[in-house]
C-alpha positions in Angstrom: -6.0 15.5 -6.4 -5.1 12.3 -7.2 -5.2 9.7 -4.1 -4.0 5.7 -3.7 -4.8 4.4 -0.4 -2.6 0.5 0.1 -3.2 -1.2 2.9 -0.8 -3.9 4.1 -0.8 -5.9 7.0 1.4 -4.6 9.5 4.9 -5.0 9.9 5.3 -6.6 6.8 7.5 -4.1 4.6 10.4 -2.2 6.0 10.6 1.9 5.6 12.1 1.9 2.5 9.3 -0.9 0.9 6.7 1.5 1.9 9.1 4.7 0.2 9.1 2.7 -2.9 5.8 2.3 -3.3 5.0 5.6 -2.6 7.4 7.0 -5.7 5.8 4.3 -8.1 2.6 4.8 -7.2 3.0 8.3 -7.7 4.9 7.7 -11.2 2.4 5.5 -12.1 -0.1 8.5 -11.7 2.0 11.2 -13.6 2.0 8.6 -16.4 -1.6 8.2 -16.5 -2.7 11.4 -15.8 0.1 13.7 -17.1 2.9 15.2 -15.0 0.9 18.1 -13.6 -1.3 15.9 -11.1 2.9 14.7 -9.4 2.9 17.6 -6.8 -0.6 17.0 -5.5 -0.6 12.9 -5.8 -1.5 11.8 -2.0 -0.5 7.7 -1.4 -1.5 6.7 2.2 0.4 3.3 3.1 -1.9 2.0 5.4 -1.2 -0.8 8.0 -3.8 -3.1 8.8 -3.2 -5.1 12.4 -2.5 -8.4 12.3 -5.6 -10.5 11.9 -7.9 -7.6 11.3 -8.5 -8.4 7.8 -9.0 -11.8 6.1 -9.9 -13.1 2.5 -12.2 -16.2 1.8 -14.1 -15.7 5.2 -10.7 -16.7 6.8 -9.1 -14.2 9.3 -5.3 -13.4 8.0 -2.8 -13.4 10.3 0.9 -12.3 9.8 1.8 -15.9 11.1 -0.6 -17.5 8.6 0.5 -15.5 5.5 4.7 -16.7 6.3 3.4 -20.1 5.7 2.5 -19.7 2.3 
């Protein structure tokens, strides 16, 4: 079974961001892997809390990453 685990910081797409990359990701498997593997492709959107992740050795921050 094909499986795609994104994590993105929280609150930083909406519903429908999260349904969109669930159908592309999923496309993007059927292409790769042929049609067959669509019905058993798993994509976990994960949401990571604000400032529990960083990059750099600098802790991220939802506030941080809106300031470019």
């Amino acid at each position: 079974m094909p499986f795609a685990n994104l994590k993105v910081p929280a609150g930083t797409l909406s519903a429908g961001q999260k349904q969109t990359l669930v159908e592309k990701v999923t496309d993007l498997y059927a292409e790769t892997f042929g049609d067959a593997v669509r019905d058993n492709t798993m994509v976990l959107v994960d949401e990571v809390a604000d400032g529990g992740w960083g990059i750099r050795g600098e802790v991220l921050t939802l506030a941080k990453l809106q300031q470019g």
